[in-house]
N, C-alpha and C positions, 0 to 999 in steps of 0.2 A: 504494500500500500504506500509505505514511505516511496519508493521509487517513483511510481505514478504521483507521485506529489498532493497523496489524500494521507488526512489526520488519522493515524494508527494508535490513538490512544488505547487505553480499557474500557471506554463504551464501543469499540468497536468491534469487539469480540466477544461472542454471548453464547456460555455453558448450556444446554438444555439437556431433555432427554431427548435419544434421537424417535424419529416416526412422527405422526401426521398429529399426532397432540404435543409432541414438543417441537413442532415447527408453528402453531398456532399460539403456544404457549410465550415462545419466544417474542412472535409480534406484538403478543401483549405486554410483554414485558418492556421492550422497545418503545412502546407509545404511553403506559403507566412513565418512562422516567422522560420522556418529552425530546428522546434521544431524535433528529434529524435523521434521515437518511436515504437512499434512493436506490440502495440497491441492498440485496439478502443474498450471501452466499452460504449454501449449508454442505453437511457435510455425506448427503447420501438425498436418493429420489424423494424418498420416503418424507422427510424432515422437509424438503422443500414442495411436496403437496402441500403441507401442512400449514407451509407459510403462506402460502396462497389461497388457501381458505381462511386463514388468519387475517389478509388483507384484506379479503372480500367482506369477511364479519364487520369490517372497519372502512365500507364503501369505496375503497382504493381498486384501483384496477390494475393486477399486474400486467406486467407487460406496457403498460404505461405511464402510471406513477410512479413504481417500485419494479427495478427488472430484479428477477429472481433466479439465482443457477443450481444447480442440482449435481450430485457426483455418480455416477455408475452408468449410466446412460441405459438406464433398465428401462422395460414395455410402458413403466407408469410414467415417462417422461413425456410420451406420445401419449398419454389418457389424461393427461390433466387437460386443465382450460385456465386460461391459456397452453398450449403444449411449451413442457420446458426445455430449457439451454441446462444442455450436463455435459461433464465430461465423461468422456468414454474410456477410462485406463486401459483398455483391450484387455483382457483378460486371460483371453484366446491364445492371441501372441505371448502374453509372458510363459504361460503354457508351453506354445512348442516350443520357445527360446529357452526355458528351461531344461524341457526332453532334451534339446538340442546338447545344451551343454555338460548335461549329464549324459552323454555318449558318448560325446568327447574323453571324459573321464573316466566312462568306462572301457573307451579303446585305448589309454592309455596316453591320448594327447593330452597336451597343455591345452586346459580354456583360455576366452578372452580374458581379459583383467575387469573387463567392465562392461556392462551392456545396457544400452537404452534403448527402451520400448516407450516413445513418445506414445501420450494421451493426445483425442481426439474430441475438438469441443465444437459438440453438436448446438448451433445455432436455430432456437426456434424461439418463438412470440413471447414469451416470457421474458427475453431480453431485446425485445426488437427497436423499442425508440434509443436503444445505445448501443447499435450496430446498426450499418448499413446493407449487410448483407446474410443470408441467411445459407447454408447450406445445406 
């Protein structure tokens, strides 16, 4: 957040329980302490349904007033309404990358030192008045 040159204090990070009650939980907690803000990042599908029902309880429209993102890029990202912005860790790939390198080991090569399996951020309505583009 400091790099994008946004206030990273301790209002800006907020404990909950994760799923669909401590994503609604959350927003109320956010609007009880008068905290601003414009965007909810959480840390699974689940939690950011939640948040989005949570905003809706509080006449806000996501994807418009508040963009909201999500982490797994599970079925429920495309079931909500607005449909959400998640990232996609592939899960798949770390999968074979891992078989991969564990055969390596077990024919007796040397692995890589280090492997990255970049995540995938699935752009939909949820975050759409702060992207221009969706994919």
């Amino acid at each position: 957040m400091e790099q994008a040159g946004l206030f990273a204090g301790t209002e800006s990070v907020m404990e909950t329980e994760k799923g669909i009650i401590g994503g609604i939980t959350a927003i109320r907690r956010i609007r009880e302490k008068g905290i601003p803000f414009s965007a909810i990042v959480t840390g699974d599908d689940l939690s950011a349904a939640g948040a989005i029902k949570g905003l809706k309880k509080l006449d806000m429209v996501p994807g418009r007033d508040v963009a909201v993102t999500g982490f797994n890029d599970s079925l429920l990202a495309i079931s909500t309404d607005p449909e959400l912005t998640s990232v996609n860790s592939l899960p798949e790939k770390m999968g074979e990358t891992a078989v991969a390198i564990l055969s390596l080991v077990l024919e007796g090569e040397d692995p890589p030192q280090s492997t990255l399996v970049r995540p995938k951020l699935a752009i939909r309505e949820s975050s759409s008045p702060f992207s221009r583009h969706k994919e």
